[in-house]
N, C-alpha and C positions, 0 to 999 in steps of 0.2 A: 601699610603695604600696598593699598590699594594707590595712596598717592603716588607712592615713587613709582608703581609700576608705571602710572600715568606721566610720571614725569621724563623716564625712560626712553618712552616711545615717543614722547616729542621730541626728544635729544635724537634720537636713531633716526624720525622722520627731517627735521633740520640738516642732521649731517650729508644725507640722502639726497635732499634737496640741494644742498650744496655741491656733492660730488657730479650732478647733472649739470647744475646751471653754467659750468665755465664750457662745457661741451657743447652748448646752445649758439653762443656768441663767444668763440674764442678770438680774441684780438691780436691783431698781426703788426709785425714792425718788422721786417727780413729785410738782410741789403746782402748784396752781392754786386762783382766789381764787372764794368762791362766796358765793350770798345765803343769808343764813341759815333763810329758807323756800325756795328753791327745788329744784328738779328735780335730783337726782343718777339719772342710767341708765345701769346698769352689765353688763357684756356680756362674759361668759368661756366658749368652748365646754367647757374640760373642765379641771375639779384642784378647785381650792375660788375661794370667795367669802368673808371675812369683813368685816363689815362694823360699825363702830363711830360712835357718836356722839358728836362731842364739843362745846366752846365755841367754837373756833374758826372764826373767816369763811373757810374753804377746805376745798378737798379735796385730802389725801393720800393716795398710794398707794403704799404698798410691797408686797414680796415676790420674788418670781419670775416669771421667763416662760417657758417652755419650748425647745425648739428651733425654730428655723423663724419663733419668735414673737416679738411685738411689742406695745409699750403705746402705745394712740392715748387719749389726753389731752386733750380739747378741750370749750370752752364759751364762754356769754360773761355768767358770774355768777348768773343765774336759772337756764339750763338746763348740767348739765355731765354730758357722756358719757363714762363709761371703757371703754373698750371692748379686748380682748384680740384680736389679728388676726392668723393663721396662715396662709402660704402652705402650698398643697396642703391635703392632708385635716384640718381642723379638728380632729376628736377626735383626731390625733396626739401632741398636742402640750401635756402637763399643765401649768398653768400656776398658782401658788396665791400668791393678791392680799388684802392687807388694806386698806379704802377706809376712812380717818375724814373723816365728813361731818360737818358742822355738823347740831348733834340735830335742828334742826325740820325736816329737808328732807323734800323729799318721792323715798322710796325705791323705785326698781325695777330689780331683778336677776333676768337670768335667764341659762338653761346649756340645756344637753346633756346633760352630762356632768361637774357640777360640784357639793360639797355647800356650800350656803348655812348663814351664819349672821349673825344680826341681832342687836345689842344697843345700851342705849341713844342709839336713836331716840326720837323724839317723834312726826314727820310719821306719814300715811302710808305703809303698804310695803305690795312686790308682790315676791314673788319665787315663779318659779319654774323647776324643773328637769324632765330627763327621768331621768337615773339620778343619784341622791342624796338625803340626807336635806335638811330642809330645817327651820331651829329661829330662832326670830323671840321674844325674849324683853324684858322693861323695861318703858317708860312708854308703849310705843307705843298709838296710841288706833284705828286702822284697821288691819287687818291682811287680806292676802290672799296666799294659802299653797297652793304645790300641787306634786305629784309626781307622777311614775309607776310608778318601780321604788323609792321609799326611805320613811322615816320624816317626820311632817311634827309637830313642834310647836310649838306657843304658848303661853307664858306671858306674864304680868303683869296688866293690868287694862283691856284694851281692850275698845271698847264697842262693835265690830261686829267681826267676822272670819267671813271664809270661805276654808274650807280644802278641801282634799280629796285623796286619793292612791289609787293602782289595789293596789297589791303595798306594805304598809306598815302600822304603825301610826300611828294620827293622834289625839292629845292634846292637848286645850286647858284650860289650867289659869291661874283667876284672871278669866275675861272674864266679861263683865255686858251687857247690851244685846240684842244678836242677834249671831245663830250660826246659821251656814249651813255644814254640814258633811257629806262624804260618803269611804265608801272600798269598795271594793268584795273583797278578799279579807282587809283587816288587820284588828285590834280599832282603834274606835272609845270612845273617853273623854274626857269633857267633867265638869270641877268648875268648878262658877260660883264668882265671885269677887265677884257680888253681883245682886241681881235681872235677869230672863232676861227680857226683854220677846216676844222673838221665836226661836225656835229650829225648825230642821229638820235630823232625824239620820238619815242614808241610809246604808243598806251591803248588799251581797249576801249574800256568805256570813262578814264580819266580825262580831262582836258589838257589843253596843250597849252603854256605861254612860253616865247621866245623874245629877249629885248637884248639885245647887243650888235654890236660893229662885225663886219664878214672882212676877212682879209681878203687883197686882190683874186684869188684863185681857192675860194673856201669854198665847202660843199658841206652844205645841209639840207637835210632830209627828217622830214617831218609826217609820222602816219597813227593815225587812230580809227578807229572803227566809227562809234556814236560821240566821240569826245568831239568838242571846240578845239579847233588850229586861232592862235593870233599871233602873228608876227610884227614885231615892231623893228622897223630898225630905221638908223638912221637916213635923212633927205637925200643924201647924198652917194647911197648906197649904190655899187655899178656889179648888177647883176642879171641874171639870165632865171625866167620864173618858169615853173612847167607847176601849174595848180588843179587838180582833179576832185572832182567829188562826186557821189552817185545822187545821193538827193540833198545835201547837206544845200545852205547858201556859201555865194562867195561877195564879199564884200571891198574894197578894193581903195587904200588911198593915192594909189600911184598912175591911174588915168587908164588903168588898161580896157580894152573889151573883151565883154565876154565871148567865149565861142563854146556853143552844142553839140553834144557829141556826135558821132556818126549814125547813129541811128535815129531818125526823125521825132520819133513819139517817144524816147528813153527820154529818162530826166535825169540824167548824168550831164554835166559840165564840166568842161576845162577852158583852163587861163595860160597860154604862153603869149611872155613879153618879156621885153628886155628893159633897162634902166642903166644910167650914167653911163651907156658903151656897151656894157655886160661883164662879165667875169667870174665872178662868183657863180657856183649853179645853187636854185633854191629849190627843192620839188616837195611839194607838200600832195597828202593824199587820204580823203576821208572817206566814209561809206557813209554815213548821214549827219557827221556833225559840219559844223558851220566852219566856215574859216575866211578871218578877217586881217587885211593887210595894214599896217597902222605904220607914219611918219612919224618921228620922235623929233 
């Protein structure tokens, strides 16, 4: 008697066991049929996001859901939301989703507590997080990228992005048009991918790098508190400089002179000069970091 009773309760704890475990990691495969320009919005409190473009007129979603968690799946072809849904406390419950959209949609994701990542897109994206990195790479031509606690990049060839992150670094590699970028403790890096019509580079105590081509009549604008400014661009560049800094250095390979501020004994200095004509405006502005002008 004694055995079976023992033999029972392994049976009861087994079954047990099993009626939990599919609730932990329950596996996803959902499709629904979408327009090939429209709205995918995608919605995971916390694990990952990856998100894929392909030919296809729908949206798949695989991966995982966490415990507690659930996949809501709904649309009606133009707009389609995926959305990840946890009873009790949301960040409980890691949940990690791969969405293929059809390329041209138009993409927005966002978390908590989730690392995004974006590739072959064409639409429009938006994604953002509060803790994780966040990487938006391809053919995409709009991009808008943002963090709090992680890393945020961009590549390929897009012609407007705006990005920005608190605790992180933030790289944009390959875009052309305009650039609206900021980070407040990370390093900041931007290479153009082809003339820079409009640029603004902000960061507190991060550093600054800038290397691309300035179209005839571009304006960028570059400011950090304690960070490093380096501007690279090319020899041939025909722009108009206005350069500030309170005690930072300035460093300079384009022949200009320095000039000191208005006040005799301050140790603030500014640099205006012009190069190939002028055209372009570049105003950079620092409170004590360094900033260095480099030929490519």
């Amino acid at each position: 008697m004694v055995v079976a009773s023992r033999t029972i309760a392994v049976a009861v704890l087994a079954a047990s066991m099993g009626a939990v475990r599919p609730a932990r990691a329950e596996q996803l495969d959902q499709r629904r049929p979408a327009a090939s320009d429209g709205l995918v919005e995608i919605e995971n409190p916390a694990g990952s996001v990856r998100v894929i473009g392909w030919s296809k007129a729908e949206v798949a979603v695989t991966g995982t859901v966490g415990r507690r968690a659930r996949l809501n799946l709904r649309g009606d072809g133009r707009r389609t939301h995926v959305e990840v849904e946890v009873e009790g406390n949301p960040h409980a419950a890691q949940s990690d989703i791969e969405v293929h959209v059809p390329a041209g949609s138009r993409v927005s994701v966002e978390s908590f507590a989730s690392s995004i990542t974006v590739s072959e897109v064409t639409g429009p994206v938006t994604a953002e997080t509060v803790n994780g990195a966040v990487s938006v790479s391809g053919s995409v031509k709009e991009v808008s990228a943002e963090s709090v606690n992680g890393a945020v990049d961009v590549s390929g060839a897009p012609t407007r992005v705006h990005a920005g992150t608190v605790n992180g670094a933030l790289t944009v590699r390959g875009a052309r048009g305009e650039i609206e970028v900021n980070t407040v403790n990370g390093e900041l890096r931007v290479v153009a991918g082809g003339p820079i019509q409009r640029a603004h580079l902000e960061s507190v105590s991060g550093s600054i790098r800038f290397e691309g081509e300035l179209a005839p009549h571009a304006d960028l604008q570059a400011q950090t508190v304690s960070g490093e400014v380096e501007l690279v661009l090319p020899a041939g560049t025909a722009a108009d400089f206005t350069v500030t800094t309170f005690s930072g250095a300035i460093d300079t390979d384009f022949g200009a002179s320095l000039y000191r501020g208005p006040r005799r004994h301050s140790p603030e200095k500014e640099l205006t000069f012009s190069i190939g004509g002028g055209g372009a405006k570049v105003s950079i502005e620092t409170l004590s970091g360094a900033i260095s002008l480099r030929k490519r």
